[in-house]
Backbone as a chain_set.jsonl record, in Angstrom:
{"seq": "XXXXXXXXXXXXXXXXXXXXXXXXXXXXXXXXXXXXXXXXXXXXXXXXXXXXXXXXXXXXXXXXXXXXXXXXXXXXXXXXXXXXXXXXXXXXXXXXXXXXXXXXXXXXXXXXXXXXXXXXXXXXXXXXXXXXXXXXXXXXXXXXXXXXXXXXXXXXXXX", "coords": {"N": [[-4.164, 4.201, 4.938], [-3.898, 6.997, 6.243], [-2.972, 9.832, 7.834], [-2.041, 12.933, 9.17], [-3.071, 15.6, 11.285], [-4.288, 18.511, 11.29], [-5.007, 22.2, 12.346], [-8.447, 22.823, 12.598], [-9.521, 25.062, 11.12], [-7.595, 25.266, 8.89], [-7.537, 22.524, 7.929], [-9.872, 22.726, 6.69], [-10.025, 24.08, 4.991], [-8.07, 23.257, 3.195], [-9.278, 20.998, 2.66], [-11.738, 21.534, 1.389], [-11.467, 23.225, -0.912], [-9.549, 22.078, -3.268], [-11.468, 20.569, -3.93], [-13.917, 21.531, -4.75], [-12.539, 22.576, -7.323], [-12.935, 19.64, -8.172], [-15.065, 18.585, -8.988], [-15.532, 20.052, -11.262], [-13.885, 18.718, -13.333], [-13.005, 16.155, -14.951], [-11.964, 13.043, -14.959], [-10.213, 10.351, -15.962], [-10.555, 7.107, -15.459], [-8.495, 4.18, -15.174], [-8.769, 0.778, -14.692], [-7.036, -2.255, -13.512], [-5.905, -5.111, -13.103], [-3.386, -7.686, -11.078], [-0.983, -10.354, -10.228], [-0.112, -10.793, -6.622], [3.038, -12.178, -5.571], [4.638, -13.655, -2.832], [7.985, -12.773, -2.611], [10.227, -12.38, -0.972], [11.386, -11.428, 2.279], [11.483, -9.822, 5.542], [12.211, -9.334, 8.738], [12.684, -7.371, 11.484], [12.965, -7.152, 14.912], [12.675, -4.62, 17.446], [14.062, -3.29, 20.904], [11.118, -3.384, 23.015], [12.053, -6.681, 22.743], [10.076, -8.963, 21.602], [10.108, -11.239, 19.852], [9.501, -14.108, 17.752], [7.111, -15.43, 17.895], [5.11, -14.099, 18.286], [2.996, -10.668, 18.314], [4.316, -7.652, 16.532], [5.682, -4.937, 18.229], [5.534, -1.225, 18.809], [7.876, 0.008, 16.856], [9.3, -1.771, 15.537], [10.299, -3.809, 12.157], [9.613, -4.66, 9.318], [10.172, -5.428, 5.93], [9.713, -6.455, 2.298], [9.496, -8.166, -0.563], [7.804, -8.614, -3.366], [7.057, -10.525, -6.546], [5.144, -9.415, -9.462], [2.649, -10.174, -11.657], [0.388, -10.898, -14.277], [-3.107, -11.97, -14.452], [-2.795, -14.234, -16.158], [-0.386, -15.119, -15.806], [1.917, -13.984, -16.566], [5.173, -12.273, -16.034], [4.748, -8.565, -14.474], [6.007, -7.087, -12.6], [7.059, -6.051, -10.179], [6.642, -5.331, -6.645], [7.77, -3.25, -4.061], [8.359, -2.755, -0.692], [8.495, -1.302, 2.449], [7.884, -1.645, 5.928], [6.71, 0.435, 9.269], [6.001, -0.205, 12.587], [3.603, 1.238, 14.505], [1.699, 0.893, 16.481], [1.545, -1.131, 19.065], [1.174, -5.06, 19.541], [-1.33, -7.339, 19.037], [-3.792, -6.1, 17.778], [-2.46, -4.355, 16.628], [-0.957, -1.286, 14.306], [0.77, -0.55, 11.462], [2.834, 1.223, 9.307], [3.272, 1.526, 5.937], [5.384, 1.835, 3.447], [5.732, 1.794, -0.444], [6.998, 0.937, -3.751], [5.774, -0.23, -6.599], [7.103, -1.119, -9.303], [6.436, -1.077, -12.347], [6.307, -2.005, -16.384], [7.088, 0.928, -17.696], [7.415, 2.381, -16.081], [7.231, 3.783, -12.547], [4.52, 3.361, -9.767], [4.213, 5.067, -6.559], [3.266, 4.386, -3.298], [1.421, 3.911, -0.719], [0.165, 2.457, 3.012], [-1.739, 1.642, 5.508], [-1.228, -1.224, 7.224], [-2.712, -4.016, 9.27], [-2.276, -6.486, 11.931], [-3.722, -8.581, 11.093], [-4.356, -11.388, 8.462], [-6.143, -9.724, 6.332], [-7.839, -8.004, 3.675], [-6.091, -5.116, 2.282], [-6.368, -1.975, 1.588], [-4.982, 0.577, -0.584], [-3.025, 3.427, -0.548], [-2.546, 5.109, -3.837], [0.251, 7.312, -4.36], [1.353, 8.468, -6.359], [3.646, 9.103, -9.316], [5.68, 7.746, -11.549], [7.574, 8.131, -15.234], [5.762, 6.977, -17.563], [3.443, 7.318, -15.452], [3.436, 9.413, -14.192], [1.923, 11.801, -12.489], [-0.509, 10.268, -11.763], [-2.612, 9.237, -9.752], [-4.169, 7.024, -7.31], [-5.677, 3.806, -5.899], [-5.334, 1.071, -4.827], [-6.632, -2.699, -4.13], [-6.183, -4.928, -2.222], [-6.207, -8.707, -2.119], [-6.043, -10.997, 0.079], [-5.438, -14.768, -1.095], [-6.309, -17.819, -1.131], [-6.191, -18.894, 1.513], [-4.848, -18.955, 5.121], [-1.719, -19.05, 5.307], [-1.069, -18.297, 3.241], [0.672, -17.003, -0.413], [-0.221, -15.715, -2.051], [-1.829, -12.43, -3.314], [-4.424, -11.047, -4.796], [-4.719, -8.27, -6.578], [-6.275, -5.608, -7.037], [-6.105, -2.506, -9.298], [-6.996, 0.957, -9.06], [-6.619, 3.886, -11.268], [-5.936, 7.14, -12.112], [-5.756, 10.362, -13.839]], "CA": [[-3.216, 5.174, 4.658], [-4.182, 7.933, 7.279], [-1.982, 10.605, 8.948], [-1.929, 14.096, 9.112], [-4.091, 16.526, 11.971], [-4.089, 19.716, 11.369], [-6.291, 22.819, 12.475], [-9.658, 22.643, 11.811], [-9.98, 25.927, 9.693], [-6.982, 25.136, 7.476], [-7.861, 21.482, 6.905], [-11.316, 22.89, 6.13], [-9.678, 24.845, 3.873], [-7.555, 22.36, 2.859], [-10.115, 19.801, 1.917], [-12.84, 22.036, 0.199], [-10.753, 23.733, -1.75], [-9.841, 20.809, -3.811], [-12.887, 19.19, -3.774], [-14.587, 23.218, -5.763], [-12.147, 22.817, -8.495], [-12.793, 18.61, -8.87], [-15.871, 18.504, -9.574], [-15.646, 20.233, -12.91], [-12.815, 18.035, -14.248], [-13.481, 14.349, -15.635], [-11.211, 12.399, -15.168], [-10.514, 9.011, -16.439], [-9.6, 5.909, -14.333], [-8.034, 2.694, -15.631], [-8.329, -0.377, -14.181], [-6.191, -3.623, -13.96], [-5.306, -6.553, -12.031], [-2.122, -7.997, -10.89], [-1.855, -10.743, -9.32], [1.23, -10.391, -5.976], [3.039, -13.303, -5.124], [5.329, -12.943, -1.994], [9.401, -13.274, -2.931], [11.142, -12.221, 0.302], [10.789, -10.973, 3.686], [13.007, -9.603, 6.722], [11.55, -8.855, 10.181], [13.869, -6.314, 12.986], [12.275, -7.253, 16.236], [13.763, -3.849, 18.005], [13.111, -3.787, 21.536], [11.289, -4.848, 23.644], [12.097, -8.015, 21.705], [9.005, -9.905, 21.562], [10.243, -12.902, 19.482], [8.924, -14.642, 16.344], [5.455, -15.683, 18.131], [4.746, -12.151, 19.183], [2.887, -9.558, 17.115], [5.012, -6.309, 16.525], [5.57, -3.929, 19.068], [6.17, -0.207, 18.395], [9.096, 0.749, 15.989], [9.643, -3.099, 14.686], [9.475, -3.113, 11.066], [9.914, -5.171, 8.105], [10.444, -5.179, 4.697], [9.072, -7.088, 1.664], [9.296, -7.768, -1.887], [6.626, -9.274, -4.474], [6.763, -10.396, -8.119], [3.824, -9.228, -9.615], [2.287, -11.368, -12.658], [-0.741, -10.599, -14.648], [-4.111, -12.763, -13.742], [-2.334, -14.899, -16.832], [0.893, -16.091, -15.356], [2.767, -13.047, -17.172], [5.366, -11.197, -14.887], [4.667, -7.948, -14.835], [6.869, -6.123, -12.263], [7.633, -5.644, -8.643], [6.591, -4.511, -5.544], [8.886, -3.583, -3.115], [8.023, -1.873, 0.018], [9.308, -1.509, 3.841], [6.62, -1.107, 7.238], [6.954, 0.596, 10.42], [5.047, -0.97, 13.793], [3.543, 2.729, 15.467], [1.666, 0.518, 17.266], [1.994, -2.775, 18.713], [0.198, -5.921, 20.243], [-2.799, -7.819, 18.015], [-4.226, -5.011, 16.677], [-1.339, -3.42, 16.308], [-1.229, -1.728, 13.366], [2.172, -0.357, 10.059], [2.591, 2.278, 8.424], [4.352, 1.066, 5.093], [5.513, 2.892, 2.307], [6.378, 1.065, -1.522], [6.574, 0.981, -5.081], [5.279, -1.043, -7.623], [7.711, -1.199, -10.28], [5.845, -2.437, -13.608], [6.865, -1.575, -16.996], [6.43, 2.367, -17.89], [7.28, 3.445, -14.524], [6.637, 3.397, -11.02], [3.584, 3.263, -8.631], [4.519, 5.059, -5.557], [2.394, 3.931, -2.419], [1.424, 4.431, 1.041], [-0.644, 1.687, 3.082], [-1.901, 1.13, 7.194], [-1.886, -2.352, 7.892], [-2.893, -4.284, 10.397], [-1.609, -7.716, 11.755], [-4.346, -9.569, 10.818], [-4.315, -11.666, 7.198], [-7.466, -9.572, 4.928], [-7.892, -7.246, 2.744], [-5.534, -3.883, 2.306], [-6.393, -0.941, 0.876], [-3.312, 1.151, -0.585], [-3.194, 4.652, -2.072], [-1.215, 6.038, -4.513], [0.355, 8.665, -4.172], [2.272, 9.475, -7.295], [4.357, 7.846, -10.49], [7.182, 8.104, -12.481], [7.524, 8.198, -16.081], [4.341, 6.829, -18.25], [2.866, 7.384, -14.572], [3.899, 10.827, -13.73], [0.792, 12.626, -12.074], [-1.067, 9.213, -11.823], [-3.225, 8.877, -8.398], [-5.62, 5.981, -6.797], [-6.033, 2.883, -5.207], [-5.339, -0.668, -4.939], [-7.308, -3.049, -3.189], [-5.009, -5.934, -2.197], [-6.962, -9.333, -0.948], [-4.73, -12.422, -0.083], [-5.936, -15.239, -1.621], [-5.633, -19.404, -0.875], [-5.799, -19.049, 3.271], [-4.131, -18.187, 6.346], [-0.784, -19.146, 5.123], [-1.08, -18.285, 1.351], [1.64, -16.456, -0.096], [-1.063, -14.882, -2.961], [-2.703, -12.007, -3.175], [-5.468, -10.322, -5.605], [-4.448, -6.554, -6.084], [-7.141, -4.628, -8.105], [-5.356, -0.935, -9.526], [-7.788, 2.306, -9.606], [-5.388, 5.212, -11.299], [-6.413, 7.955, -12.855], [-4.592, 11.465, -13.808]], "C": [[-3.808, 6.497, 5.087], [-3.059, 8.822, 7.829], [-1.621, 11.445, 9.005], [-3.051, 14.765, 10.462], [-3.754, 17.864, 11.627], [-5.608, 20.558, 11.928], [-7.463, 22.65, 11.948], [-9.824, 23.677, 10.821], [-8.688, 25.367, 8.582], [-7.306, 23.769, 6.877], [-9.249, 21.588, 6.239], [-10.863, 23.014, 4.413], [-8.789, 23.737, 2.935], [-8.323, 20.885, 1.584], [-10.935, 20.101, 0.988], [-12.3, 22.612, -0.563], [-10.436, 22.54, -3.448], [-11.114, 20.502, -4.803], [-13.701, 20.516, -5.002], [-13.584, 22.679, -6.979], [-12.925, 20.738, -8.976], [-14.189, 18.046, -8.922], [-16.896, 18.716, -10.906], [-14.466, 19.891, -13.895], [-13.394, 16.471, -14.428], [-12.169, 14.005, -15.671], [-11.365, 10.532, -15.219], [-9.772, 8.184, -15.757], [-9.455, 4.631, -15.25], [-8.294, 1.941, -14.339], [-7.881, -1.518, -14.285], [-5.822, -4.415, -12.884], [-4.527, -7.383, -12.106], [-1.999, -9.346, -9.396], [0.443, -10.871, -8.182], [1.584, -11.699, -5.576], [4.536, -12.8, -4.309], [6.551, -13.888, -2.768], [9.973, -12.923, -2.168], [10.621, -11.1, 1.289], [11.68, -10.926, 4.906], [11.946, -9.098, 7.792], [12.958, -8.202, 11.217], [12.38, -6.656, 13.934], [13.19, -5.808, 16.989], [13.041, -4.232, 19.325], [11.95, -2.875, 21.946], [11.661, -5.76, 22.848], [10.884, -8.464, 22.58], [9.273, -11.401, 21.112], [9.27, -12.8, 18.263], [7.689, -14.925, 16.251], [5.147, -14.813, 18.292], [4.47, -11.495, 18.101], [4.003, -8.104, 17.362], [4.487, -5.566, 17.63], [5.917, -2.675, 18.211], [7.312, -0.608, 18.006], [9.767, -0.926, 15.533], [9.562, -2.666, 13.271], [9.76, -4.192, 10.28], [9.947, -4.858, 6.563], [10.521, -6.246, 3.363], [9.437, -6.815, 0.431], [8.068, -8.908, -2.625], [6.887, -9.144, -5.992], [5.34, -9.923, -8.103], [3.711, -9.534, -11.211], [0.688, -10.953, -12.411], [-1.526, -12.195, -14.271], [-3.565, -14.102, -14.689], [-1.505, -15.356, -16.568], [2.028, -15.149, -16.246], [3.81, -12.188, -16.098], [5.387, -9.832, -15.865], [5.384, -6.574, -13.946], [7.087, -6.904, -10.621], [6.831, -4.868, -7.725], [7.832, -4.545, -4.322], [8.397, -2.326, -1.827], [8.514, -2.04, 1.725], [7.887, -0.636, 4.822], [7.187, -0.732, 7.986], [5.906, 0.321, 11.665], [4.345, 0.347, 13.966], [2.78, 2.067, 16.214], [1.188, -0.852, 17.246], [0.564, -3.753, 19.467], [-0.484, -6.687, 18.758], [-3.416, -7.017, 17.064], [-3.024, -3.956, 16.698], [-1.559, -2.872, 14.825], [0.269, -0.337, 12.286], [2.125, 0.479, 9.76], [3.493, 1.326, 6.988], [4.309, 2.097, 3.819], [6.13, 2.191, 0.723], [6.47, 1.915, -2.765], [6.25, -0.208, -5.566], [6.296, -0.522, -8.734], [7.436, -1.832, -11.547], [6.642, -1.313, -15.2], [6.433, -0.399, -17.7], [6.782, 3.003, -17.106], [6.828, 2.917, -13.603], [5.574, 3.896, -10.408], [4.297, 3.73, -7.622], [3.116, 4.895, -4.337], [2.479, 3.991, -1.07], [0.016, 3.394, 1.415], [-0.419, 1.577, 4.943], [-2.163, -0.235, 7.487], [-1.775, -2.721, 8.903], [-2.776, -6.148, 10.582], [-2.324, -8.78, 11.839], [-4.173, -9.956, 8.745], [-5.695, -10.945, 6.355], [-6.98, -8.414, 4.393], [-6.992, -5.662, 2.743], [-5.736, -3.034, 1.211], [-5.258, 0.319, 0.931], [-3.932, 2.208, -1.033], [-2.25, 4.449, -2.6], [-0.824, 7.124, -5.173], [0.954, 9.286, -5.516], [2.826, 8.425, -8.736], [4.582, 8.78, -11.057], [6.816, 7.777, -13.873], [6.077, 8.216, -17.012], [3.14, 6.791, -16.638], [2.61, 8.727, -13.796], [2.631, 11.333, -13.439], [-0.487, 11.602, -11.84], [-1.402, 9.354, -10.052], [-3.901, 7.734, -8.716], [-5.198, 5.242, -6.145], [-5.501, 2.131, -5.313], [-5.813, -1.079, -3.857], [-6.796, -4.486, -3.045], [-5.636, -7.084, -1.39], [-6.024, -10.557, -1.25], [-5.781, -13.69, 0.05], [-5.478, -16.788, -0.835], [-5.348, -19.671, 0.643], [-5.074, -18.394, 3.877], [-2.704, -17.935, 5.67], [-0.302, -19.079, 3.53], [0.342, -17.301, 0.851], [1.294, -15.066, -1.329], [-1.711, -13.752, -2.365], [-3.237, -11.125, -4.635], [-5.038, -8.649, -5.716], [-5.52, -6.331, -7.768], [-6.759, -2.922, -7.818], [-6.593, -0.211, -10.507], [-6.701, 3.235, -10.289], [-5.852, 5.919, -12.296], [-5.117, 9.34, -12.898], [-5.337, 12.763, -13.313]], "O": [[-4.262, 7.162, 4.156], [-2.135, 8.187, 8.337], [-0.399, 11.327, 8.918], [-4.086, 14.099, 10.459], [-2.575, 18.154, 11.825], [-6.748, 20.097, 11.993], [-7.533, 22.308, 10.767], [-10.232, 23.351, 9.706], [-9.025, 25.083, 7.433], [-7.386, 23.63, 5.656], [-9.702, 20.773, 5.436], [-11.122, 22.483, 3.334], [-9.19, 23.592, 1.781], [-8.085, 20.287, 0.535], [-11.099, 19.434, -0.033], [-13.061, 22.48, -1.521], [-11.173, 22.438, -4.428], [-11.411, 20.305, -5.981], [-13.967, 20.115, -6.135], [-14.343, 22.208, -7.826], [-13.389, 20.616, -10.109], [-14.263, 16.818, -8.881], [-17.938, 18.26, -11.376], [-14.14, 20.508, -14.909], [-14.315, 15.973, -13.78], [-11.324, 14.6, -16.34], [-12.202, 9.761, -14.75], [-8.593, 8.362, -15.453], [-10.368, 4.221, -15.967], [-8.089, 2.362, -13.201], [-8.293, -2.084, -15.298], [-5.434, -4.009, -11.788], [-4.615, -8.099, -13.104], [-2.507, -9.385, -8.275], [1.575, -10.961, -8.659], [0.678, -12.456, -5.227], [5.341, -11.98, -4.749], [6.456, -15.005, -3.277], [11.078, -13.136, -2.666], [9.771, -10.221, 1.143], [12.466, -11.819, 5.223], [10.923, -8.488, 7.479], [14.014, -8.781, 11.472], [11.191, -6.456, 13.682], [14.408, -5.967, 17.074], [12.05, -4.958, 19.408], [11.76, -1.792, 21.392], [11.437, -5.292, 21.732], [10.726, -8.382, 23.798], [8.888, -12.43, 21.665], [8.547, -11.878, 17.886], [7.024, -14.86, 15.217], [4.16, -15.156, 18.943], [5.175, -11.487, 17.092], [4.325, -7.738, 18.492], [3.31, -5.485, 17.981], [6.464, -2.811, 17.117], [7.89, -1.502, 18.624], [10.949, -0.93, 15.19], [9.028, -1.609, 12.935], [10.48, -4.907, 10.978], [9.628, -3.713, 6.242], [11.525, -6.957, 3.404], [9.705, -5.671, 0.064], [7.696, -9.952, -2.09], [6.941, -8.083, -6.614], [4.547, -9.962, -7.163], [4.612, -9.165, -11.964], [0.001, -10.763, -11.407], [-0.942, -13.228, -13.944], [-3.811, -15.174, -14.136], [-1.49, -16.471, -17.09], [3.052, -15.745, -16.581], [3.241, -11.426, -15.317], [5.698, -9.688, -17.047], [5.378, -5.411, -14.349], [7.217, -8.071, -10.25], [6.374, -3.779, -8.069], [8.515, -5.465, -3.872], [8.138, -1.161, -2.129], [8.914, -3.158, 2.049], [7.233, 0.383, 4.598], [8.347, -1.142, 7.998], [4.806, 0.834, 11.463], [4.759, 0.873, 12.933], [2.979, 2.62, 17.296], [0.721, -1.556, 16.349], [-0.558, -3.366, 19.794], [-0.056, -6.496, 17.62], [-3.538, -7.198, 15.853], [-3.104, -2.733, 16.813], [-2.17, -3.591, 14.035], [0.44, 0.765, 12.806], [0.978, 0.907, 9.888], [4.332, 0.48, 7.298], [3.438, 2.868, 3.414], [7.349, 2.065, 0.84], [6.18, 3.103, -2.903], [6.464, -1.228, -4.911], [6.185, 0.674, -9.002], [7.979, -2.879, -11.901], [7.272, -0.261, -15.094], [5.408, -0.537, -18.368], [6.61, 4.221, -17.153], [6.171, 1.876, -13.566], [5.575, 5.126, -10.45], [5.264, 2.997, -7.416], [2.016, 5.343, -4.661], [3.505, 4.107, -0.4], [-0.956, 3.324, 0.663], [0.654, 1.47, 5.537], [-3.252, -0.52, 7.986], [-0.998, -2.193, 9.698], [-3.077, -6.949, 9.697], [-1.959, -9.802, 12.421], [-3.948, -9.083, 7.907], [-6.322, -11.762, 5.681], [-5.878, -7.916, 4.62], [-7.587, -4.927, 3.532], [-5.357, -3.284, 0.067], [-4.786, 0.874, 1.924], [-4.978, 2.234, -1.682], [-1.251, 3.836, -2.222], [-1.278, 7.718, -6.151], [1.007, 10.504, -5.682], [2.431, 7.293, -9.015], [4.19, 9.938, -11.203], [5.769, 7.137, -13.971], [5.404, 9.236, -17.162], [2.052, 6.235, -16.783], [1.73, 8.96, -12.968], [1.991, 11.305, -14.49], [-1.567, 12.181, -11.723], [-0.503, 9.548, -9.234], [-4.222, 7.357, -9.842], [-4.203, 5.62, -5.528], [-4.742, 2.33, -6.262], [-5.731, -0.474, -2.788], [-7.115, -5.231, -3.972], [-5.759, -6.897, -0.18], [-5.484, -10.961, -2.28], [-6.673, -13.775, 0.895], [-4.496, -16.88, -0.099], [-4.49, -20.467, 1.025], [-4.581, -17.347, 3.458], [-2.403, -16.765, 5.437], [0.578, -19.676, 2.909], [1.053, -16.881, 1.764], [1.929, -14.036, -1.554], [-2.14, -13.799, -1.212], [-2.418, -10.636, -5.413], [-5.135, -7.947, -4.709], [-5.459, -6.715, -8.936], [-6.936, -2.25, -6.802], [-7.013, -0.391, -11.649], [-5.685, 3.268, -9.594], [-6.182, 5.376, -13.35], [-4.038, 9.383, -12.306], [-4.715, 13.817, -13.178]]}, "num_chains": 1, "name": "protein.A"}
């Protein structure tokens, strides 16, 4: 989850700025684990059309949903999120944008993948209600093989 350039003095400014005030705040991170199990899936081939064997070209995209169920077999919400190709081939690689819908509020999220099956690292950017001002992570690893339909999501979030 990458994507912004800007000048070098303002992202200087940009970045250290920040960074001076957060080093004299404490903040506290939760963590928890969820585990994603895929529930539907749509693919737009735009063109070129490539086809169904073919990795994504530019501006393809899809769009996904996931129960999500504690490491116990509990459901515990939703993900729902939609990708865009920016670029294509093998290593091609998504932009996607979701939520996590669990109960309290929403996870909003931003993630770069790439069209190989491992590990994705998400931010997040924001949340709603018992989430409101909530940042961090998830570290999303798909579980049971190539063709699994699991994956492992471990949630950083702090305020």
């Amino acid at each position: 989850m990458k994507f912004a350039l800007c000048a070098t003095a303002l992202a200087f400014g940009v970045v250290l700025a920040p960074l001076a005030t957060a080093s004299t705040t404490k903040q506290s991170v939760s963590t928890f684990h969820l585990v994603e199990i895929d529930h539907s899936f749509s693919y737009v081939d735009n063109p070129p059309k490539g086809g169904s064997n073919q990795p994504p070209s530019a501006g393809d995209s899809f769009e996904f949903s996931s129960e999500l169920r504690t490491p116990s077999g509990k459901h515990a919400g939703w993900l729902y999120a939609s990708c865009s190709a920016v670029t294509g081939g093998q290593s091609g690689q998504s932009l996607c944008l979701g939520t996590f819908r669990l109960a309290g509020g929403e996870l909003i999220a931003s993630a770069t993948a790439g069209n190989e099956n491992g590990p994705t690292d998400i931010a997040i950017l924001g949340g709603t209600k018992a989430y409101a001002g909530m940042r961090g992570t998830v570290h999303s690893v798909p579980v049971g093989g190539e063709n699994s339909t699991r994956s492992n999501d471990t949630f950083r979030i702090w305020k």
